[in-house]
Each structure stands twice: as C-alpha cells, then as structure tokens.
LOGU-795809 format. One line per 4 residues: their letters; for each residue z, y, x of N, C-alpha, C. Coordinates in steps of 0.05 Angstrom, whole numbers, plus 32768, in hexadecimal, padded with zeros to 4 digits. Layout:
! LOGU-795809
a	Z:Y:X:Z:Y:X:Z:Y:X; ...
This chain:
! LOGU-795809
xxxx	8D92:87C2:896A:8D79:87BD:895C:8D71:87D5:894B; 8D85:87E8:8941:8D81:87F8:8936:8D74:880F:8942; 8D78:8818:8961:8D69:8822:896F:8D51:8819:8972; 8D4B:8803:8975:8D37:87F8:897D:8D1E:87FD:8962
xxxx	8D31:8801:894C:8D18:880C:8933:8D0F:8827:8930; 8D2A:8834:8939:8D1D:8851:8932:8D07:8852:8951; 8D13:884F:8967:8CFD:8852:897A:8CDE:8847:896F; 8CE7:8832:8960:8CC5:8826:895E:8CB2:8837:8950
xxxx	8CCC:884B:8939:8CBF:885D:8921:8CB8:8878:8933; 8CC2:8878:8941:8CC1:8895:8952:8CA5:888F:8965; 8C9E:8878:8972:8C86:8877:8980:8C70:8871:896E; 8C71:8865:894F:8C5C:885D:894B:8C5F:8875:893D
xxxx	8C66:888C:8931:8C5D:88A1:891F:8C53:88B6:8932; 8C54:88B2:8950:8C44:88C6:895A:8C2D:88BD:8961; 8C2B:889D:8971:8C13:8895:896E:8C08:8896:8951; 8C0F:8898:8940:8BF7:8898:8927:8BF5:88BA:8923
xxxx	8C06:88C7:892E:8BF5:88E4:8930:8BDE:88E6:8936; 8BE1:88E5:8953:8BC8:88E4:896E:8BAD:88D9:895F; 8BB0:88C1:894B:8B96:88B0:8944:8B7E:88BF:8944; 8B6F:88B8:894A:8B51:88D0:894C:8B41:88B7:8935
xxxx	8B3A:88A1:8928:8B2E:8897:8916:8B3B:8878:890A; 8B24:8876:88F9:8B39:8853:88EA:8B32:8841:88FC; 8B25:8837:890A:8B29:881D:891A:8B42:8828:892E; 8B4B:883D:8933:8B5F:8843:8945:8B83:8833:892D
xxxx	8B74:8849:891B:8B8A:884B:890A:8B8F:882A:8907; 8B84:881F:88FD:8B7E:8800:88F8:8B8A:87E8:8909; 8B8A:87F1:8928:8B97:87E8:893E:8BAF:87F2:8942; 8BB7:8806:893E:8BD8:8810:8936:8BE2:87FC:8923
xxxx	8BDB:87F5:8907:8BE4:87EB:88EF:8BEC:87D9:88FF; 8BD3:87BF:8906:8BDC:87AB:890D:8BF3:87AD:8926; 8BF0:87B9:893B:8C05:87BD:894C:8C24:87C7:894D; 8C26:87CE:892E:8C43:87D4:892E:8C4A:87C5:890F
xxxx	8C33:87BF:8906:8C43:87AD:88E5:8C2F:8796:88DD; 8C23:8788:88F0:8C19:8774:88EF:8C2B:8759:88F5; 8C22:8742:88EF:8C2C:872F:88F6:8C3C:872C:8913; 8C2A:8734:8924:8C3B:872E:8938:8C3A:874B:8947
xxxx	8C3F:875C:8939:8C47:877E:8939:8C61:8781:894D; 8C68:879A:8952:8C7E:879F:895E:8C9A:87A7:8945; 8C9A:87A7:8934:8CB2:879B:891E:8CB2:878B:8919; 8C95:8774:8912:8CA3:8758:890B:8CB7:8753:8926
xxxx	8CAF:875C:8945:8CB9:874B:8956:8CD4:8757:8957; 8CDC:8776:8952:8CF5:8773:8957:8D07:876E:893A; 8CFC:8763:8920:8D09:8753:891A:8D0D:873B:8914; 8D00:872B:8928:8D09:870D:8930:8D23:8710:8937
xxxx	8D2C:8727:8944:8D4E:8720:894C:8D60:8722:8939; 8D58:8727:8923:8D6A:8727:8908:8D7F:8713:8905; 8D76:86F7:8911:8D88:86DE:8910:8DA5:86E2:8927; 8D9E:86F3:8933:8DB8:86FA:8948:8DCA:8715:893F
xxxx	8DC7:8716:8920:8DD2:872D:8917:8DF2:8719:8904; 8E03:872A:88F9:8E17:8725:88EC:8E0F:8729:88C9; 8E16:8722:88BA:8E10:871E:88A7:8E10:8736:889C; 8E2B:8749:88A3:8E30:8765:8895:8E18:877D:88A4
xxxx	8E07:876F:88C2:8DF2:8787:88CF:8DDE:877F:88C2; 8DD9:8767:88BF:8DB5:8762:88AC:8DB5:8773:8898; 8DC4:877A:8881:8DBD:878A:886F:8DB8:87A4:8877; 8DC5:87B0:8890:8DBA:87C6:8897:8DA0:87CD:889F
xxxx	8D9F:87B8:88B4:8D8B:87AC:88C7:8D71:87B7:88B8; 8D6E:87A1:889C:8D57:879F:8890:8D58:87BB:8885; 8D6B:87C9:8877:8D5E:87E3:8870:8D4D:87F6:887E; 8D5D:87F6:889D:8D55:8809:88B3:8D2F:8800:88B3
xxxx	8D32:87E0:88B4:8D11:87D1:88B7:8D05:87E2:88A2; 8D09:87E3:8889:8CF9:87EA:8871:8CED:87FC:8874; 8D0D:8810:887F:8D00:882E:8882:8CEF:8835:889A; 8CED:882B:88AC:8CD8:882B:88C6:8CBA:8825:88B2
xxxx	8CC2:8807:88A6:8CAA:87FE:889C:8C95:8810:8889; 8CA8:881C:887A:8C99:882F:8865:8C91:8847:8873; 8CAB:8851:8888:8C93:8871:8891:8C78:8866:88A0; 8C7C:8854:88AE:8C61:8854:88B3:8C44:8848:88A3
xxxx	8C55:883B:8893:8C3B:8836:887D:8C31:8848:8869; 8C46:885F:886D:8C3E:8877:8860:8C2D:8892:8874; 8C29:8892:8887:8C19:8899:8896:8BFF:8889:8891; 8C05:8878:88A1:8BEB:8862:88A1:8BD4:886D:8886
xxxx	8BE9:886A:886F:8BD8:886A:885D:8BCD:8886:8856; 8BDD:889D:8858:8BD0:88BB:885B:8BC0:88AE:886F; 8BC0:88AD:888B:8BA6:88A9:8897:8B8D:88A3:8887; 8B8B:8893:8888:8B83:887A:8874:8B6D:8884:8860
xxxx	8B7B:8894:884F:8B6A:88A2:8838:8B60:88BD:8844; 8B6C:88C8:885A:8B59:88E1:8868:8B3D:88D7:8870; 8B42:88C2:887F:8B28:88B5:888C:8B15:88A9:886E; 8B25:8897:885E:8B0B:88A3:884B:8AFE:88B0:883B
xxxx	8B05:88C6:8836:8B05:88E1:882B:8AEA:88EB:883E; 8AEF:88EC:8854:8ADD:88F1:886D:8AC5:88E0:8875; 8AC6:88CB:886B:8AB5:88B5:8870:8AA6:88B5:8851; 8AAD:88BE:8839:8AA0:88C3:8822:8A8F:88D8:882E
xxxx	8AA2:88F3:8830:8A89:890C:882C:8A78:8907:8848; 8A81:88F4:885E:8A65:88F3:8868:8A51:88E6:885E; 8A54:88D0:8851:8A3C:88BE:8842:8A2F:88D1:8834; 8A3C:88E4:881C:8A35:88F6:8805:8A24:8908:881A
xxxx	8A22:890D:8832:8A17:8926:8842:89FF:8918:884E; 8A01:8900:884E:89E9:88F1:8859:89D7:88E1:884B; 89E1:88DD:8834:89D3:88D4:881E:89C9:88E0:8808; 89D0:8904:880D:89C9:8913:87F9:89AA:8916:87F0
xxxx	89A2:8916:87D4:898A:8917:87C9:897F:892E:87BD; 896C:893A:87CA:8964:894F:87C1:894E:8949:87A1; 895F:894B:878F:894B:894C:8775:893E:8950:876D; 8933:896A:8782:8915:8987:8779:890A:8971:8780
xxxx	8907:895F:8797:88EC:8955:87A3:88DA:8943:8784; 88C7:893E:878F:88B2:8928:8783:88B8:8914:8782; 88BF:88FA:876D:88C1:88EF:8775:88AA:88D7:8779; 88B1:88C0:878A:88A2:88A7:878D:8892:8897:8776
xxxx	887C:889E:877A:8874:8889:8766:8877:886B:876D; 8878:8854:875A:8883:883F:8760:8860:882C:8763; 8860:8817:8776:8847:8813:877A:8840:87FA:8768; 8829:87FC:8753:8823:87F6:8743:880E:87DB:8745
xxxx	8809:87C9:873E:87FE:87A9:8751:87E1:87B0:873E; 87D5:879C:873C:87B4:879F:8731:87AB:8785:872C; 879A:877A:8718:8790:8766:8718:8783:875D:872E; 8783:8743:873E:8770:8740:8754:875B:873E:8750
xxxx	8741:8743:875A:8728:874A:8755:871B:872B:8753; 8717:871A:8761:871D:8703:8755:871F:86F7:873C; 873B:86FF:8739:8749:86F4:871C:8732:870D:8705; 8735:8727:8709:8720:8739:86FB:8706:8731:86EE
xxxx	86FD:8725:870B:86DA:8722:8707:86E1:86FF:86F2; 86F6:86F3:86FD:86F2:86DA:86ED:86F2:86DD:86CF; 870D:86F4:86C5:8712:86F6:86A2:86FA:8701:869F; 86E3:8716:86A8:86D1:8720:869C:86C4:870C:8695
xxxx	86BB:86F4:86B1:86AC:86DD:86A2:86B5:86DA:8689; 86CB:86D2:8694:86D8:86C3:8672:86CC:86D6:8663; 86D4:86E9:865C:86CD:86FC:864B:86BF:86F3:8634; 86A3:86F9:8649:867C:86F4:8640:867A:86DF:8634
xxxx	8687:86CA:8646:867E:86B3:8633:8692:86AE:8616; 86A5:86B1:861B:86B8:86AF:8604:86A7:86BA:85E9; 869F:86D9:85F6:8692:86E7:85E5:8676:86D6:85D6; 8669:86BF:85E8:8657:86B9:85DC:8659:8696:85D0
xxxx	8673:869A:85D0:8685:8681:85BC:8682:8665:85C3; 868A:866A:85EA:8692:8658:85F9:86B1:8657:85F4; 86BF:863B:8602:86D6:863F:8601:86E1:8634:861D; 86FA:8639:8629:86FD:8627:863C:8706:8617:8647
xxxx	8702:8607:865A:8705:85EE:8660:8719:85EF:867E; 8729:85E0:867A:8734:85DB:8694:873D:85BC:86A3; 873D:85B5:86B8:873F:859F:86C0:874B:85A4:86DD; 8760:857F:86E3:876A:8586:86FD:8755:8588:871C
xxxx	8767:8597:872F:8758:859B:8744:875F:857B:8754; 8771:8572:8753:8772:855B:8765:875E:8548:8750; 8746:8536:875C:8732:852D:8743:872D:8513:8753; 8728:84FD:873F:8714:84E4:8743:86FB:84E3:8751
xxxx	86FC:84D4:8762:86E3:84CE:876D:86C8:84D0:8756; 86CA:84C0:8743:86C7:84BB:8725:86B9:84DA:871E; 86C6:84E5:8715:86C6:8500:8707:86B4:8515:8717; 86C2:8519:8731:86BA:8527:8747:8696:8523:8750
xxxx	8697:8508:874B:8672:8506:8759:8666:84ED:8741; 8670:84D7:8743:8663:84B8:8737:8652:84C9:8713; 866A:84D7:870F:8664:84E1:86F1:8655:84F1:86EF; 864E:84FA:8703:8630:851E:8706:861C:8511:871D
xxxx	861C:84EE:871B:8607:84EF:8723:8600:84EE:8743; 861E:84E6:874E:8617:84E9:8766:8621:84CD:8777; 8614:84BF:877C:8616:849F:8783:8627:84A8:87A0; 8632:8491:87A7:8648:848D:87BB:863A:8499:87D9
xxxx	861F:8496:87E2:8604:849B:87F8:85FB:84BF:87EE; 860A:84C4:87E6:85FE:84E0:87D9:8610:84F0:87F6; 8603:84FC:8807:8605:850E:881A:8623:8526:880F; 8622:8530:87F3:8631:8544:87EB:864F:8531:87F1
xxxx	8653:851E:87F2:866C:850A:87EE:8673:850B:8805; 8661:8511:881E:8669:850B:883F:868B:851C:883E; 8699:8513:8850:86B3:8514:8857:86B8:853B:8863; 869F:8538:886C:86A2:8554:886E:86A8:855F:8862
xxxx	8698:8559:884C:8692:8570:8835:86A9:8574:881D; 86C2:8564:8825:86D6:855A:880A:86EE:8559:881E; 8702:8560:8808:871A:8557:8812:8725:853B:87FC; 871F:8527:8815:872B:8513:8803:8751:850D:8812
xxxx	8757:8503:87F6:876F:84FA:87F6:8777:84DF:8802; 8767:84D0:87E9:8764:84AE:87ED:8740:84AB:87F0; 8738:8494:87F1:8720:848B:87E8:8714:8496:87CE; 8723:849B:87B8:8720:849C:879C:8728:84B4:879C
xxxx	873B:84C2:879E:873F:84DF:879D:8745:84F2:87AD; 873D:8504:87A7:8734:8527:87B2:8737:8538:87A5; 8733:8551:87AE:873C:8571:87A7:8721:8572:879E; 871D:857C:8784:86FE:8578:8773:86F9:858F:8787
xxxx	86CC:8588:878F:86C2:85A2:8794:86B2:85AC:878A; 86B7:85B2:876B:86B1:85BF:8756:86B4:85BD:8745; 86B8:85C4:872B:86BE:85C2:8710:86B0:85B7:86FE; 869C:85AA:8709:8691:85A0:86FC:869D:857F:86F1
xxxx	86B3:8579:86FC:86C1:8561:86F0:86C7:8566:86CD; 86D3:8582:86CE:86D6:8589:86B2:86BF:8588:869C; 86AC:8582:86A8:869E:8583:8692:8695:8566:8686; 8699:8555:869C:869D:853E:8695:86B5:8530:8685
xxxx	86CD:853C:868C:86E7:8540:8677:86E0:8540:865D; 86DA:8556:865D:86D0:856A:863F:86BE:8555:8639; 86A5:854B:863C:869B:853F:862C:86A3:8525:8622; 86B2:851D:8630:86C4:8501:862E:86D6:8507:8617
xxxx	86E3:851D:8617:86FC:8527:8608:86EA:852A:85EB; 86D4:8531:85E3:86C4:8537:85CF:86B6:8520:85BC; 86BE:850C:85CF:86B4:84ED:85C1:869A:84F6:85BA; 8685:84FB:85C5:866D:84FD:85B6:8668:850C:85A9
xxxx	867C:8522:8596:8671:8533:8588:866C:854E:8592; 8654:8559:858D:8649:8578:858C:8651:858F:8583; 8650:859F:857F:8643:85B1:85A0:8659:85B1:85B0; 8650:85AC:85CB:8662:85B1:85E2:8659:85CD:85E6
xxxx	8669:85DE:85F4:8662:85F8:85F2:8680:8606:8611; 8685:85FF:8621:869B:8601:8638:868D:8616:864E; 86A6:8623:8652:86A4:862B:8673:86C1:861F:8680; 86BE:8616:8693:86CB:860F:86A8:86D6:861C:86BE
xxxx	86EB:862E:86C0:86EF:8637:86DA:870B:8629:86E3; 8708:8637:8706:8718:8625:8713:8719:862B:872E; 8729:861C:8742:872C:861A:8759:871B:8606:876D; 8714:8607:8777:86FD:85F8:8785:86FA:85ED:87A8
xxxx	8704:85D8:87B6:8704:85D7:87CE:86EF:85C7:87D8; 86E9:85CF:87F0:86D3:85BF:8800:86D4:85CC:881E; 86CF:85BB:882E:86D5:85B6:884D:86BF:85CC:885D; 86CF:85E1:8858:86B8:8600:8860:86C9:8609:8878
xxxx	86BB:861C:888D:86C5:8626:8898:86C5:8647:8894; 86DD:8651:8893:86D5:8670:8884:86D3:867C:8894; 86BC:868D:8883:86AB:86A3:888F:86AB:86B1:887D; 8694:86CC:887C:868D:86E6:8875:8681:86D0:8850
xxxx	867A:86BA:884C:866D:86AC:8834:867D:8698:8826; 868E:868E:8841:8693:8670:8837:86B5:8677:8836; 86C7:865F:8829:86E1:865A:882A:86DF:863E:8822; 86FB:8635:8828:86FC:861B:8826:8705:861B:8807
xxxx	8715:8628:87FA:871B:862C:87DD:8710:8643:87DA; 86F8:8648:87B8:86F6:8655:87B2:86FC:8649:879A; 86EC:8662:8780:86EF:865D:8761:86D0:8661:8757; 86C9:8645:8747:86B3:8641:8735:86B2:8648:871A
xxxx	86A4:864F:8713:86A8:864C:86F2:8688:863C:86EB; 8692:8620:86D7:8676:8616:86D1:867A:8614:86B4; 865F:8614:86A9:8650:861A:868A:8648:8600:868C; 864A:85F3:866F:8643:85DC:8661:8638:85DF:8646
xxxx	8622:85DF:863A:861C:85E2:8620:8611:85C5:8619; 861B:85AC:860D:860B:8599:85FA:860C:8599:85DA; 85F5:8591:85D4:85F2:8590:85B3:85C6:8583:85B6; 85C2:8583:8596:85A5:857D:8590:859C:8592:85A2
xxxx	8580:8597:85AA:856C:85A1:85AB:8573:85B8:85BE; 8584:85B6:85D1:858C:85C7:85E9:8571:85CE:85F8; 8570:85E6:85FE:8551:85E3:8611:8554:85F9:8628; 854A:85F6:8645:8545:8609:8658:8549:8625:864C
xxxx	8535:8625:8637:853A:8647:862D:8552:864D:862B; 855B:8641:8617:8585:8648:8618:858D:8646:862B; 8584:863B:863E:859B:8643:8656:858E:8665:8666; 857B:8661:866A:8570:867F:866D:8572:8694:8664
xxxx	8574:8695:864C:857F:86A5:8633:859C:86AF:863B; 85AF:869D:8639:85C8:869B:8645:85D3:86A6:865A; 85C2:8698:8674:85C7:86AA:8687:85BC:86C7:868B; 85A1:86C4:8683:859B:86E9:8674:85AE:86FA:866E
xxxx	85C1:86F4:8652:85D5:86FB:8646:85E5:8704:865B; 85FD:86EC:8664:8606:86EB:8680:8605:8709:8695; 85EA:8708:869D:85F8:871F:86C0:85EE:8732:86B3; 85E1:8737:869E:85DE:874F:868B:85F9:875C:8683
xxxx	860C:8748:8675:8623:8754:867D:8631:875B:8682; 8636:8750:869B:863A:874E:86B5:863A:876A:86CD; 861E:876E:86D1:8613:877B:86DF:8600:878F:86D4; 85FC:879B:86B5:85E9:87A4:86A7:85CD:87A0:869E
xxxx	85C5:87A7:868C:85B1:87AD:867B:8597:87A6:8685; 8595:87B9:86A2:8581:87B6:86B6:857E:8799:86C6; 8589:8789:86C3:8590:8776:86DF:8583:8763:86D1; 8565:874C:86D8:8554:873E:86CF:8565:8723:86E2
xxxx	8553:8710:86D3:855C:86F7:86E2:8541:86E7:86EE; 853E:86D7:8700:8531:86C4:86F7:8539:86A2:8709; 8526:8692:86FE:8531:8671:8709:851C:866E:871A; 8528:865E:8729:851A:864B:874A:8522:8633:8745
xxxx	8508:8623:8741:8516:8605:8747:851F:85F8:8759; 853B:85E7:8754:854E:85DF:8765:854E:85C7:8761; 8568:85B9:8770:8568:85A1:876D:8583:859D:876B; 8593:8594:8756:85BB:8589:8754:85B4:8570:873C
xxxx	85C1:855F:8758:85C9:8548:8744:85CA:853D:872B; 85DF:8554:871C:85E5:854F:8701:85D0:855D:86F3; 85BE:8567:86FF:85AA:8575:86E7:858F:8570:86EB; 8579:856C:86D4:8564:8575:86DF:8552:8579:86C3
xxxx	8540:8597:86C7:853E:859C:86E1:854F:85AC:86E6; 8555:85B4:8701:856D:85C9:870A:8554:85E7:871C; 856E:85EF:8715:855F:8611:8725:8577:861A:8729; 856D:862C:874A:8582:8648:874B:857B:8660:873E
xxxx	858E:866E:8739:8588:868C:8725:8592:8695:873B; 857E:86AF:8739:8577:86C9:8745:8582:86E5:8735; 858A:86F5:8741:8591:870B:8727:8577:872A:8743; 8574:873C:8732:8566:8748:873D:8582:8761:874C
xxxx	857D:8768:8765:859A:8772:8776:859E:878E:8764; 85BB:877E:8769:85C2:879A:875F:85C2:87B4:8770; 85C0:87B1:878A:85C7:87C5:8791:85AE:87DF:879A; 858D:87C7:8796:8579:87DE:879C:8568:87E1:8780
xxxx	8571:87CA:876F:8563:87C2:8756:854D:87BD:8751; 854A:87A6:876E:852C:879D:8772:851A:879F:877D; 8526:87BB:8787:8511:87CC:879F:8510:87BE:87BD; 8526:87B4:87C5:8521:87A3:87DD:853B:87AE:87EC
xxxx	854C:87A0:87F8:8557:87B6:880C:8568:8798:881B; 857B:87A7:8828:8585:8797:8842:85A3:877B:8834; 85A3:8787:8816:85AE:8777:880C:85A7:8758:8802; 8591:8765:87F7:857D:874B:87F0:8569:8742:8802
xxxx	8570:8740:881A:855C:8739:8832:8540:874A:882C; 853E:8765:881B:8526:8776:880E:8512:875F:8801; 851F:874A:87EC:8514:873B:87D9:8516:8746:87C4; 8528:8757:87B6:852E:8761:879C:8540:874F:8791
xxxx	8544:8736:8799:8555:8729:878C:8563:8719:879C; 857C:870C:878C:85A1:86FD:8797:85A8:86ED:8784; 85A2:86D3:8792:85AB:86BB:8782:85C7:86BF:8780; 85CC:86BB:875F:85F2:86B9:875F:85F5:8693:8758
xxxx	85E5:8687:8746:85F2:866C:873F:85DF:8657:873B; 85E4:8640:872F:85DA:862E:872A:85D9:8628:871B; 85C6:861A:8707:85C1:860E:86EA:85B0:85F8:86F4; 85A7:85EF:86D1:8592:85D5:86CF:8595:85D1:86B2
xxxx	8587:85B8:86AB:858E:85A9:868F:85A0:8595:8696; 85B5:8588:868C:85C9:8571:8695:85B2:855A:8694; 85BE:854D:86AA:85B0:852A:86B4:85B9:8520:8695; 85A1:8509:8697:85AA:84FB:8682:85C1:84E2:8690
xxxx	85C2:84E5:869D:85D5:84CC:86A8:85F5:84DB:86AB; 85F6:84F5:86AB:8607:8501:86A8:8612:8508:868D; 8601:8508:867E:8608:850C:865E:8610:84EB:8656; 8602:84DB:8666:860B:84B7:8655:8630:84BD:8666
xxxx	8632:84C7:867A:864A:84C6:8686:8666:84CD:8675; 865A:84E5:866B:866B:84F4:8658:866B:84E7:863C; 8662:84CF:8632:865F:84D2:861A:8648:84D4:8608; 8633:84E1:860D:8619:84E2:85FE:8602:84D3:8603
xxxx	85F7:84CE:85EF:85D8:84C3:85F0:85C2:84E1:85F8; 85BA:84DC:860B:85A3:84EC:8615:858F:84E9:8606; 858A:84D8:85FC:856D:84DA:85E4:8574:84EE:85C9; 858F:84ED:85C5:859A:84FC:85AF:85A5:851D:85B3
xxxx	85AD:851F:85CE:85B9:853D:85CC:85A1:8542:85EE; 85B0:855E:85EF:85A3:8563:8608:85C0:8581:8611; 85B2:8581:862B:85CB:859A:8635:85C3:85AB:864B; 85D4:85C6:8655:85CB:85D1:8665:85E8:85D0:8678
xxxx	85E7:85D7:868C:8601:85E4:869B:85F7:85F5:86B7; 8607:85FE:86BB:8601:861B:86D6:8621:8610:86E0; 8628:8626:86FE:8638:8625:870B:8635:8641:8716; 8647:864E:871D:864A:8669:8727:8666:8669:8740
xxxx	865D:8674:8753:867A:867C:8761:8684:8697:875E; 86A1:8698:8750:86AA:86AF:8746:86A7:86CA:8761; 86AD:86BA:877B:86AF:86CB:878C:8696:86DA:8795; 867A:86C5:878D:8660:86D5:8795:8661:86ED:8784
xxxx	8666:86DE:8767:866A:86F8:8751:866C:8713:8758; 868F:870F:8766:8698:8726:876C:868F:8736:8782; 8685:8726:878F:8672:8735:87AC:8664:8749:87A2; 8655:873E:878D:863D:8751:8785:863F:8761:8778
xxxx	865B:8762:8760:865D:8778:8753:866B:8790:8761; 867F:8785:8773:8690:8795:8781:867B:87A5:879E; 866C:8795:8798:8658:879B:87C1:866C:8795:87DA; 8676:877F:87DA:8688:8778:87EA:8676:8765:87FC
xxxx	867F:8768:881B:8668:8751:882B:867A:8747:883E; 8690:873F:882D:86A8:8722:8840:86B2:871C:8829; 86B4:86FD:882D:86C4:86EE:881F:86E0:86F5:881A; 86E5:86F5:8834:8706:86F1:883B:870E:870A:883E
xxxx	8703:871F:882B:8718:873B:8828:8724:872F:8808; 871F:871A:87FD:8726:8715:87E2:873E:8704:87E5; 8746:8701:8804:8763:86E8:8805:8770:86F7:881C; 8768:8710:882D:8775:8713:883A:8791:8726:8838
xxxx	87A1:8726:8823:87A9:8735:8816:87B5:8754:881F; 879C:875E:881E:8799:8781:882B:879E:878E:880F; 87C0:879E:881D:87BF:87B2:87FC:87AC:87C6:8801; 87A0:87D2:880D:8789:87E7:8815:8770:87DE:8803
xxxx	875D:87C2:8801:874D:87B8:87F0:8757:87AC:87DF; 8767:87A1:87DA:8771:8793:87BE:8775:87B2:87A6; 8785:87D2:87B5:8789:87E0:879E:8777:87EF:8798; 875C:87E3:87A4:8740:87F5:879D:873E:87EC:8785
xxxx	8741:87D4:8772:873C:87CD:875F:8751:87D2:873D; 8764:87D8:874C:8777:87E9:8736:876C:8803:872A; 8757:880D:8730:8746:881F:8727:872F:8815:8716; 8726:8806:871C:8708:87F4:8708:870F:87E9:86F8
C-alpha cells in the first residue's frame, strides 16, 4: 500500500505540473483528493492492515495528502493573481476622460402647465378643491342638472361601474362637494383639478383620460362681468399681456347663461393663419353663471347668492402654450419630447 501512495504522489505531482488552467486544476483536486478520489480509494484498504502498519500507513497518506495540496494550492493562487491583473487590464479607467453626466428627469409638461394654473388662481385667492374620481351617479350628472334622458349620460359617453357609479367625466362633481361641505356659507371661491374619463377614442384631440381644472365662485351679487374679468386675468397670465378674450353663447347644463371662451391665437395674434382655421381666434374652455337648480343642489338659495364656474382642459392648455398638435405626445412617454421641457 505504501507503494501504491508514493506512485499516486509521483503521478499526481506531474499531472498538476502539465495543468494549463483552474477548471483543469479543479478536476485534478477532485480526482486524486476528493471523496471518491484515488487516495480515498486506496485507503479503503486500511482495514486489511495490522495494527503496528496503520500508523505508518496513515503517515505515508498525510504526506501524499499535503504535497499535493500544496501544489494545488501554489497553483491555485498563480491562476488568481492572473485572473486579477486580467480584470485590472480590462477594467482599467482612464481618469483624463470626461466624465458622464447623469440624466436629469423634468417636471411633465402636463403636471407644469397644471401648477401654473394653480399658480394664477391661487394668486387671485382661489383655493383648491379636490374630489374622488370613482363618483355617484348623484354628483356626476342629477346634481349639475342633468336628468337621467340627458344624452351626456348615454353609456357611451361614461364609464359606468354599476347603475349608480362611474369614473366622474369631469370635475365638476367637486364643486358640488364643496358647496355641500360649506353648509351655505360664502364666498365659495375653488378650483378643481383632476383626472377625468370619458369613452373617447384617441386621436391627435381626444383621450379617454385627460385632466380638467374647474372654477367655482359663489357669494352675493356674483355677475357675468366677474367671470370675464377673471378669465381676462387668467390667459393674460397665462399666455401674455397681448392675448384678448372673448364669449360665444353656449349651452351646459349646470349653467346659464353659458358661453365658450375664445382667446385670440397665439400663434398669429389674430392675424389669421392655419392654426386658427385664419379666424384669429381658439376656443380653450367653458364658463356660464351656475343653474339655479345647481346652486339649490349644493346648498344655496338662488334668490340669495349667485355664481360663476368655467371648465378648462389642462391638455388644450398645454397644446397652445407649447404649439403642440397631438395629444398623445403628452402620454407617449418619448424621452426626446418629454426633455424639451426641462429647459422652460
């Protein structure tokens, strides 16, 4: 048996010469001092030894065992010594260079054009109002005026849930909130913004979710002029100094009388061009005086107060300030147009 070790030490120290890398080296280990290695196997015959050869036996084993684990392991640390300075040679960093700037996100234009609203009106000592998007049949239409036969309610036009509730399509439930929340007392003075769904098919105008922001003013002696005044104020500063308004009478439920506002284009300033169909002017929103059946809804006597409210879509907004002519560059999320606005 004793032959049988040094031979084993004599073939495996030249095969671990020869080794050309570590998965080589690695299959040597296991093949001569692994479990079922060529020393464990020739000392299974240990049990056919005499009591006075095992002590030899096992020394002779030790010493087999250790030269080659002492190879192995010089191997071992050559290969990674060699396997470091190649990483270090391939991963080396040249310092002179420039480095990367890190890429920096932007308010969404969107979310932008919405805080400016906020802004203006804040500035003119509105405050605001918020309410949920999943809304009451109730809230949604009965309360602004819009009877169960009212065309705007068709199934098309809504996403309903149940019979009774739907995904509000417009914000104008909040203002019915708010005046409820106010028990009657004056001045109401709210803007409303929000999320807004209705059964659209998108295009270059439309989405099925956009964002509204609506104006509510009640108190005594509210009149058309204040709301004109207001929205005057409004795309003045907005859109500047130069930019005139004027009303067309309309027709919405909850108001009357109602009108669309016109702002004069910004982009020929009146002169006519391919923007404004060469009218000079681009409806952005909606107003009126509040229904009186909408003010008894909320809480007030119509003989006693009176009110105005408008409606705006944030996204027409941004069309016009930005000169943008698709909807859906505002959801399609293009870092190419989204980081045009990290500059404005």
């Amino acid at each position: 048996m004793k032959d049988r070790l040094e031979a084993l030490r004599s073939e495996a120290l030249q095969q671990l010469a020869d080794v050309a890398d570590a998965a080589r080296l690695n299959d040597l280990r296991v093949h001569y001092l692994g479990k079922k290695g060529q020393l464990t196997e020739i000392l299974r015959g240990m049990g056919a030894l005499t009591a006075e050869e095992r002590p030899i036996i096992g020394q002779v084993a030790n010493d087999v065992r250790a030269a080659i684990e002492a190879v192995i392991a010089e191997k071992q640390e050559e290969y990674d010594r060699a396997e470091i300075a190649r990483r270090l040679q391939a991963e080396t960093i040249d310092v002179t260079l420039p480095g990367k700037a890190p890429g920096v996100g932007a308010v969404h234009p969107l979310t932008k054009v919405a805080q400016e609203i906020e802004d203006i009106f804040l500035g003119m000592g509105y405050t605001i109002a918020e309410g949920p998007e999943v809304e009451t049949d109730f809230f949604n239409f009965e309360a602004l005026n819009l009877p169960k036969n009212h065309p705007a309610r068709d199934m098309q036009d809504s996403f309903y849930i149940t019979d009774e509730i739907l995904l509000r399509t417009h914000t104008s439930p909040v203002q019915i909130r708010t005046m409820k929340a106010m028990n009657g007392q004056t001045p109401v003075k709210v803007i409303c913004p929000g999320k807004v769904y209705r059964r659209d098919d998108d295009d270059a105008t439309h989405s099925f979710m956009f964002h509204q922001i609506e104006g509510l003013v009640v108190g005594p002696n509210i009149r058309m002029s204040d709301l004109k005044g207001t929205l005057l104020q409004f795309v003045q500063a907005m859109y500047g100094s130069q930019v005139q308004i004027r009303l067309r009478p309309s027709f919405f439920p909850f108001t009357e009388p109602s009108a669309e506002v016109d702002v004069t284009c910004t982009q020929c300033g009146g002169d006519g061009c391919r923007m404004c169909k060469h009218t000079g002017w681009i409806e952005i929103l909606g107003c009126g005086m509040v229904h009186p059946k909408v003010l008894e809804h909320g809480g007030y006597d119509p003989k006693e107060v009176t009110g105005f409210a408008f409606g705006m879509g944030v996204e027409r907004i941004a069309l016009l300030k930005y000169d943008i002519d698709d909807i859906r560059h505002f959801y399609g999320n293009d870092v190419k147009f989204l980081g045009q606005f990290a500059r404005i």
